[in-house]
C-alpha positions as CSV (number, residue, x, y, z in Angstrom):
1,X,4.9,8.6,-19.9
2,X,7.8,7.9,-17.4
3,X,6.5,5.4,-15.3
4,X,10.3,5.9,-13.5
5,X,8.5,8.5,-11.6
6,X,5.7,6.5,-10.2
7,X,7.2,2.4,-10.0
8,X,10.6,1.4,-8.2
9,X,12.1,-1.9,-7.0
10,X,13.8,-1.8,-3.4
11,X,14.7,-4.9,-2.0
12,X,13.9,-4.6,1.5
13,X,10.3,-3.8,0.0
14,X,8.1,-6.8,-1.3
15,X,11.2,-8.6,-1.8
16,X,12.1,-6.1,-4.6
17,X,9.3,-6.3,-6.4
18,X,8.7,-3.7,-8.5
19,X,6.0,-1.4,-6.8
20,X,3.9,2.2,-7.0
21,X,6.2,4.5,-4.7
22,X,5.3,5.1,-1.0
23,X,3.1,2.2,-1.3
24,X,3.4,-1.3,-0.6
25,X,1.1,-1.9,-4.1
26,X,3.0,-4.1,-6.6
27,X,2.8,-4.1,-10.1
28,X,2.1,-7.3,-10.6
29,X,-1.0,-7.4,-7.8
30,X,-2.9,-4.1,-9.2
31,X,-2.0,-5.6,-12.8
32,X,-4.1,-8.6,-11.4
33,X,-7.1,-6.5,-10.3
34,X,-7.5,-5.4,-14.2
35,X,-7.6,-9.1,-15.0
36,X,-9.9,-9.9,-13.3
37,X,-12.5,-7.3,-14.1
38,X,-12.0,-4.6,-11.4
39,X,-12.2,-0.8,-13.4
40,X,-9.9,1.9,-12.6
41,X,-12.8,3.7,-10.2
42,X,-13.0,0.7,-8.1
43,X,-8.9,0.4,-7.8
44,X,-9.1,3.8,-7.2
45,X,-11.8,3.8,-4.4
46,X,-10.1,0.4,-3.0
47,X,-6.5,1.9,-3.1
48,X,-6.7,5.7,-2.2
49,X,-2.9,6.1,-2.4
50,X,-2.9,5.7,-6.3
51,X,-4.2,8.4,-8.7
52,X,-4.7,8.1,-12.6
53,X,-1.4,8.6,-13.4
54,X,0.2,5.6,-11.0
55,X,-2.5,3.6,-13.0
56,X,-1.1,5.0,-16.5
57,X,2.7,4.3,-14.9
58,X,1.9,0.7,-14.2
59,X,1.3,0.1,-18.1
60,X,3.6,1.9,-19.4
61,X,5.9,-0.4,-17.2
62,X,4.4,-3.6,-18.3
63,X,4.3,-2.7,-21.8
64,X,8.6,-1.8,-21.2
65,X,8.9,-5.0,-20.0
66,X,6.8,-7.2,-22.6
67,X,9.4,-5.3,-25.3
68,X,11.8,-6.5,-23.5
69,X,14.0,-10.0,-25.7
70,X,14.2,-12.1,-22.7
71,X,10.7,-12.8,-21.9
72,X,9.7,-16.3,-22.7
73,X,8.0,-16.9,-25.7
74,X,4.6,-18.7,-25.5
75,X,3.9,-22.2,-26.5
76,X,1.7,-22.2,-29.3
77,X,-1.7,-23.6,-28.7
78,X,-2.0,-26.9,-30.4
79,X,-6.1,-28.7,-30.3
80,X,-6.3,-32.1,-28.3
81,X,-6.9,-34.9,-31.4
């Protein structure tokens, strides 16, 4: 999928964040939904201005930028002795 169709950045939106187009949704906020539990129908219901394929675009984005080098690595977990 091209998620380049659905997601762009404009600065003068959001402060740039990256967001579906001709919405004011971010990534980051609809990514948020999903963690915590909400299911595409209920986004979908919620926010009518997304379809499936905005949803589809907004993972394919994450998962481009989790491939991406510079994100930070995480600590490892270590148990509390």
């Amino acid at each position: 999928m091209d998620w380049r169709q659905y997601i762009h950045s404009n600065p003068n939106i959001l402060l740039g964040r990256p967001v579906v187009k001709d919405t004011r949704l971010s990534v980051e906020f609809i990514l948020g939904l999903f963690a915590a539990g909400w299911t595409e129908s209920q986004v979908l219901e919620s926010y009518p201005t997304l379809n499936t394929e905005s949803i589809r675009a907004i993972f394919a984005f994450a998962v481009e930028c989790m491939q991406d080098e510079f994100l930070y690595t995480l600590a490892p977990i270590t148990e509390a002795g």
